[in-house]
N, C-alpha and C positions, 0 to 999 in steps of 0.2 A: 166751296172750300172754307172749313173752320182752322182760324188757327188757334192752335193751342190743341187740338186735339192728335194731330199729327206732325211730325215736322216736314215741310215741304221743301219739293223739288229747288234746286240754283232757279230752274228755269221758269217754275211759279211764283218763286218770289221775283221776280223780274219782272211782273207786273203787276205787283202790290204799288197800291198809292202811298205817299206819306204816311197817312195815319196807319193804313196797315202794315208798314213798315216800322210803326214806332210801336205797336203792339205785337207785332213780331219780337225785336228786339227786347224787349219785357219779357215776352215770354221763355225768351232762350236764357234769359238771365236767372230765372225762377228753374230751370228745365237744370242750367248747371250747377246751384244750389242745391238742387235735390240729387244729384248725381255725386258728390263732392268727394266722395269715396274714393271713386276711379283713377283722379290727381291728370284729368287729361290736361286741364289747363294747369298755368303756374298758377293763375289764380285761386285755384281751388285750393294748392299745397301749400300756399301761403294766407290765408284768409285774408285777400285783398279784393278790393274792386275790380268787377273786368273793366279792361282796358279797352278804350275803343269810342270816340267822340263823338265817330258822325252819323252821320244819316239814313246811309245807305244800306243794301243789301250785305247783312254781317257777315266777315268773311273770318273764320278761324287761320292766325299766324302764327307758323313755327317762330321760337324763340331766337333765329340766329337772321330772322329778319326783320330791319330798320324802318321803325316808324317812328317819324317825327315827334318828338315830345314824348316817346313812350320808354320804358325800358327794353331795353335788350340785354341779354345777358347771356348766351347760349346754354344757361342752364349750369352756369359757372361759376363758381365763387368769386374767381378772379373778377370779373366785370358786376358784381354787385353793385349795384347804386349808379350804374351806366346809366346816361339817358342821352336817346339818340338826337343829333341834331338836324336830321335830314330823314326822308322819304327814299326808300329802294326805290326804283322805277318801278316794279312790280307793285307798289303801293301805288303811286300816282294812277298807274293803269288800271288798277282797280278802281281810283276815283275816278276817274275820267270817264267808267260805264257806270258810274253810280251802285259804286260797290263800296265797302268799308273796312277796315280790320276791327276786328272784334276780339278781343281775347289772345293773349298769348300760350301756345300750345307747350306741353313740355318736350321733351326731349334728352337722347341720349348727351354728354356735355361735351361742347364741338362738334356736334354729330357723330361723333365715335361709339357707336355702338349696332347693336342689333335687335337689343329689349327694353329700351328707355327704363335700364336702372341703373343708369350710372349719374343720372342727373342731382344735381346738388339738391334739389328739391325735394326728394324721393322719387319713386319710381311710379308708374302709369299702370293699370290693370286693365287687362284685355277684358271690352262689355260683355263676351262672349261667357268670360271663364274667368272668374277673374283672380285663379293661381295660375293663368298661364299670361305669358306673354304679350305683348300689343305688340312687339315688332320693333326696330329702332331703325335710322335714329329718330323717324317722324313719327313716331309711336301715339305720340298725343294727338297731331293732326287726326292720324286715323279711328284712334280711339274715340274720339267727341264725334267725327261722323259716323261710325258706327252706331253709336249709344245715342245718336238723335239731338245731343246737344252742340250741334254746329253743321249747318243749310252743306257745306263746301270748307274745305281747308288747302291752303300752301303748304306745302314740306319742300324740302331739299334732298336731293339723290344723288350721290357719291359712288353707292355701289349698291344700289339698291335700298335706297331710305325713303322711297314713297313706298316703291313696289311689293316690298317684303311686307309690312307693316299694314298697308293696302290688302295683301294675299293674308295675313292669320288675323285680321278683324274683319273680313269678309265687305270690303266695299272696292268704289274703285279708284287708284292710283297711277296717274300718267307722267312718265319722264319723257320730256320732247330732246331731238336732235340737241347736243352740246352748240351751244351759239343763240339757239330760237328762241332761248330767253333771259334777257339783261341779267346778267351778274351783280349790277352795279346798288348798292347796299346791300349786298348777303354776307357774309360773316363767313368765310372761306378757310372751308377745310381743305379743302386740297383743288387748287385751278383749274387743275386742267380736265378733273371731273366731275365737279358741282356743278347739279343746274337745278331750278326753279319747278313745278309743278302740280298741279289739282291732285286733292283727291276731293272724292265725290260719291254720292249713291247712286250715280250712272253713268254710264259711256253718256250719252248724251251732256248730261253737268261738266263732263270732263272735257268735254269740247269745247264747249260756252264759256269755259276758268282760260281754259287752253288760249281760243283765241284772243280773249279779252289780254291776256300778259302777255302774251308773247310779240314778237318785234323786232326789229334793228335799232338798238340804241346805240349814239356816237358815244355817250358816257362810258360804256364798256368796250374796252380793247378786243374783246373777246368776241361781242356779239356777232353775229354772222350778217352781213348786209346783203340778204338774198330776197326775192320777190316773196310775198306772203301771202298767199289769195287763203279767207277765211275758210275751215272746216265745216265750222255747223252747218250754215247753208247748203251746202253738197255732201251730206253724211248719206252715205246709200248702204243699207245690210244688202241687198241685193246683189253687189254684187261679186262676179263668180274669181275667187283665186287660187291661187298657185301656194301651199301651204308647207313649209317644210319643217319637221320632226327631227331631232339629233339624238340619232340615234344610240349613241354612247352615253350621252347627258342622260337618259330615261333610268341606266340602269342605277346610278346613283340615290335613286329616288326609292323611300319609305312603300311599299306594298298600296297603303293608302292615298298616295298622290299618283302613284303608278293608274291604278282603281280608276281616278276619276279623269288623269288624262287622257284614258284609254275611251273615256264616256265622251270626251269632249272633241278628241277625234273622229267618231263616231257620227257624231252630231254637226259638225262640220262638211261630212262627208255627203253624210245626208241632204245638206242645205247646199248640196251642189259644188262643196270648193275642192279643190283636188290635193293629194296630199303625198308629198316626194319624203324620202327618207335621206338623210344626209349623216355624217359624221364631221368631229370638228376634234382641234386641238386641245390634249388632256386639261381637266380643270386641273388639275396640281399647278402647272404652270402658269392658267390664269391668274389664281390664286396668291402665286409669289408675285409675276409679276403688276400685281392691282397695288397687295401690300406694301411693297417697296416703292411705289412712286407715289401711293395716297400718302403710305407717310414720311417720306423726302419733302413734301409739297407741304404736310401740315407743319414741320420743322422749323422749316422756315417762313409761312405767314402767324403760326403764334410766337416768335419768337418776337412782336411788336408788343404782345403785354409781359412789358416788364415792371411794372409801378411806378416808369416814370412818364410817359405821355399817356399810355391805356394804364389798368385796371388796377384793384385794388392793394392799394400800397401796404404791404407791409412788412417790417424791420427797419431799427433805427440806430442800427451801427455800424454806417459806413455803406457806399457803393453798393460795394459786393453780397452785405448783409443784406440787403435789399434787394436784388436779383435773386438769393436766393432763399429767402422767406416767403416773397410775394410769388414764386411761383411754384415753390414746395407744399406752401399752404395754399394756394389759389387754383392750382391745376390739380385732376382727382389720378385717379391711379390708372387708369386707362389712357386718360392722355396723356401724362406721362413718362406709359412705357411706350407709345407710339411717336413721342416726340425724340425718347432717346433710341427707338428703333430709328428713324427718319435721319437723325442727324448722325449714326453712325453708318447707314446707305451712302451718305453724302463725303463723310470724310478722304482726308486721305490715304490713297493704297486701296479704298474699296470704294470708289465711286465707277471708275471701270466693272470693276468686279460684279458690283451686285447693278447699280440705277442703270447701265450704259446697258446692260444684258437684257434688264426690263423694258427698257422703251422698244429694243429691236423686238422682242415678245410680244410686244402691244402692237408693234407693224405687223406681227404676220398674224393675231390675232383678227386686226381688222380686215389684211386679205384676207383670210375666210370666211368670212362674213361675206366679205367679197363676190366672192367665188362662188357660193351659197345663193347669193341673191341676182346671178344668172339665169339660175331654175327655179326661183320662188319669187314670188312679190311681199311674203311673210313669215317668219319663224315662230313656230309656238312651239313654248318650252314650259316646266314648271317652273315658279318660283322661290322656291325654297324646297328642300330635299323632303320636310317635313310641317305637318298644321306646327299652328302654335305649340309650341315646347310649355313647361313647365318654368315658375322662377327658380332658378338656381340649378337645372338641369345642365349648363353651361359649366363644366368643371376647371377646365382650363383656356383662356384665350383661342387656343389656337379652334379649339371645338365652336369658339361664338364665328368665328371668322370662316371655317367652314360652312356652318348657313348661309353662307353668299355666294355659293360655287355658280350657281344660275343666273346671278343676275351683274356682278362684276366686269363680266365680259362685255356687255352692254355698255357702259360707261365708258371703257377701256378705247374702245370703237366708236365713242360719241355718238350712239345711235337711241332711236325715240322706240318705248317699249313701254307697252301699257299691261297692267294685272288688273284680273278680276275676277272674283268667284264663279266656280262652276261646279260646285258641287260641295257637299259635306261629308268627314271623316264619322266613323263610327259612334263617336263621341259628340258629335253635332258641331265640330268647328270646320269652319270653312278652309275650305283646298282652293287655292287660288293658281290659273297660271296665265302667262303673259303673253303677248305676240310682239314677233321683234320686227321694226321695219327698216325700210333702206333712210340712208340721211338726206333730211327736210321732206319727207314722202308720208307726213304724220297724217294724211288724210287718207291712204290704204291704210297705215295705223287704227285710226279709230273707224273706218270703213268697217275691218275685219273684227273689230271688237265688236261693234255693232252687230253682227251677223253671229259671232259667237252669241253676244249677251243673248237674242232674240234665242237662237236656237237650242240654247240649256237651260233656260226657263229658270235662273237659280234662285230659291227660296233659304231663306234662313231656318233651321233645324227650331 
């Protein structure tokens, strides 16, 4: 193995020595210099130093995750010149296997978005294409693993910000069970849907990120304190499952992801897993209610930068002048209108009306799921209606928030759902789709990934 001529697996650099490790690290440093076009990291869009001290196996971090001594910013005005003073757990666990953070990724700002161009920084260019899209809000995480300049990356997923973003730069993106992994330093957009996880250039890398971060930590109120017996070691493609298809979900889908899910069930079937046809409840309704509780939830956790204990202060006449200069000019135009959607969900005369209506939507979307996973051990669905869209293809909000009709529901139900390529559109960009699994059951998860990956043999165009 030469480094520098390719960039290598999570799983090969996991036995690089020191020094190969520190010519690694050199070399990714020169790999994102040459690439600086794309803006996957912030470092590229700012002509600064990567970030990133130690030693270890360099791991690419989304910006709205806390590393000690470094900036964080979620790609936001307001928190310019942030520097954190604490480690995420998901950092520490990183050290603790002799891993590292290496670079901060860009991103859509707060995670609000779907094509990481809402970032203060500018926007991220998909390696594939690069007038189209990388996907948001982890668009940078995916981007730099795609384009070879980052081994593995962290993102966060809300309602699809690995997986989408994973699915139109063609690598792979895993969201574990709501709980599996510490919350505690992430930068929260909305609580009771964020969670932590890999992307990677294989189901196998995605397992080895998976297990290394994930956990019960007491730090986090959230975390799940359930038994954890490791993935990698017992990853089997072999074997045989119960594979369910949603049947109404399909038709919403672009003729070209229709094309290649129809390849991928195919391929499935072949490799012996069986496959039930199911129907689930309309996306319109997922749709309302994700938006109405992501952004009730982001309302009120950014309602803490206001320029006087968080971010950057500015106005200097009075209180009120200062509330609201620093968050007029600090917050961009997407968040917002998602803060002043969120806080009129909440108010009152419509908090019955719109939040109370949603959470009971989110109960019976989870019974189906439910209900579903009697006769499956897994759901494979697409992930996005469409490949990579075009910049600016997006006309009106509500159009960007349509691209997540597939993967919201996931969230919604705190369940673990991994994307990854199987195939390519006419144009050569990757079609990416997911499998969805039952909760904490993330090793039929990437079991089934495994067995897809092996069985569609997918190649980059």
């Amino acid at each position: 193995m030469k480094l520098g001529a390719e960039l290598i697996t999570l799983k090969e650099a996991l036995t690089l020595s020191s020094s190969e490790l520190d010519t690694l690290r050199d070399d990714l440093k020169n790999k994102i210099e040459d690439n600086k076009n794309l803006g996957a990291y912030v470092e590229q869009l700012t002509n600064t130093e990567i970030s990133g001290a130690g030693t270890g196996v360099p791991i690419a971090i989304k910006d709205n995750i806390n590393v000690k001594d470094q900036h964080v910013t979620c790609s936001s005005n307001i928190l310019q010149g942030y520097i954190s003073p604490y480690n995420a757990t998901v950092i520490d666990n990183l050290e603790k296997a002799g891993l590292s953070a290496f670079g901060r990724t860009n991103m859509d700002e707060f995670a609000m978005g779907s094509s990481t161009d809402t970032s203060c920084y500018g926007k991220t260019l998909n390696p594939l294409d690069n007038e189209k899209v990388p996907g948001g809000s982890s668009g940078g995480s995916a981007a730099a693993v795609a384009a070879g300049i980052a081994i593995a990356a962290l993102g966060s997923d809300t309602g699809g910000s690995i997986r989408q973003p994973a699915a139109y730069c063609g690598v792979v993106g895993m969201k574990p069970t709501y709980g599996r992994v510490s919350r505690y330093g992430i930068t929260a957009y909305s609580s009771s849907l964020d969670q932590v996880g890999p992307i990677t250039q294989n189901v196998e890398d995605a397992a080895i990120l998976y297990d290394i971060i994930s956990g019960h930590d007491a730090k986090d109120s959230t975390s799940a304190d359930v038994e954890k017996t490791p993935v990698t070691p017992n990853l089997n493609a072999d074997k045989k499952l119960t594979i369910a298809v949603i049947d109404n979900y399909i038709e919403q889908a672009s003729p070209e992801v229709k094309k290649g899910f129809d390849k991928a069930v195919k391929a499935l079937e072949k490799a012996g897993h069986k496959i039930v046809h199911k129907n689930m409840v309309d996306t319109s309704k997922i749709l309302s209610s994700y938006y109405i509780v992501a952004t009730a939830e982001a309302s009120a956790n950014l309602a803490r930068l206001d320029g006087v204990r968080y971010g950057n202060r500015k106005g200097d006449a009075g209180l009120k002048d200062m509330y609201i200069q620093t968050k007029s000019q600090g917050f961009g135009e997407e968040v917002q209108k998602r803060i002043l959607l969120g806080s009129f969900v909440l108010s009152s005369g419509y908090y019955d009306a719109y939040y109370i209506k949603a959470q009971k939507v989110r109960h019976l979307i989870k019974d189906e799921y439910s209900k579903i996973f009697e006769d499956a051990d897994l759901i494979l669905s697409p992930v996005a209606p469409t490949t990579a869209p075009k910049f600016g293809s997006f006309k009106t909000s509500l159009e960007m928030y349509l691209s997540d009709i597939y993967t919201i529901s996931v969230n919604l139900a705190g369940l673990p759902a991994i994307s990854l390529p199987v195939s390519n559109d006419e144009e050569g960009m990757p079609i990416g789709l997911q499998l969805i699994g039952q909760a904490y059951d993330e090793q039929t998860v990437f079991d089934g990934a495994l067995s897809l990956e092996k069985a569609v043999a997918y190649k980059k165009a």
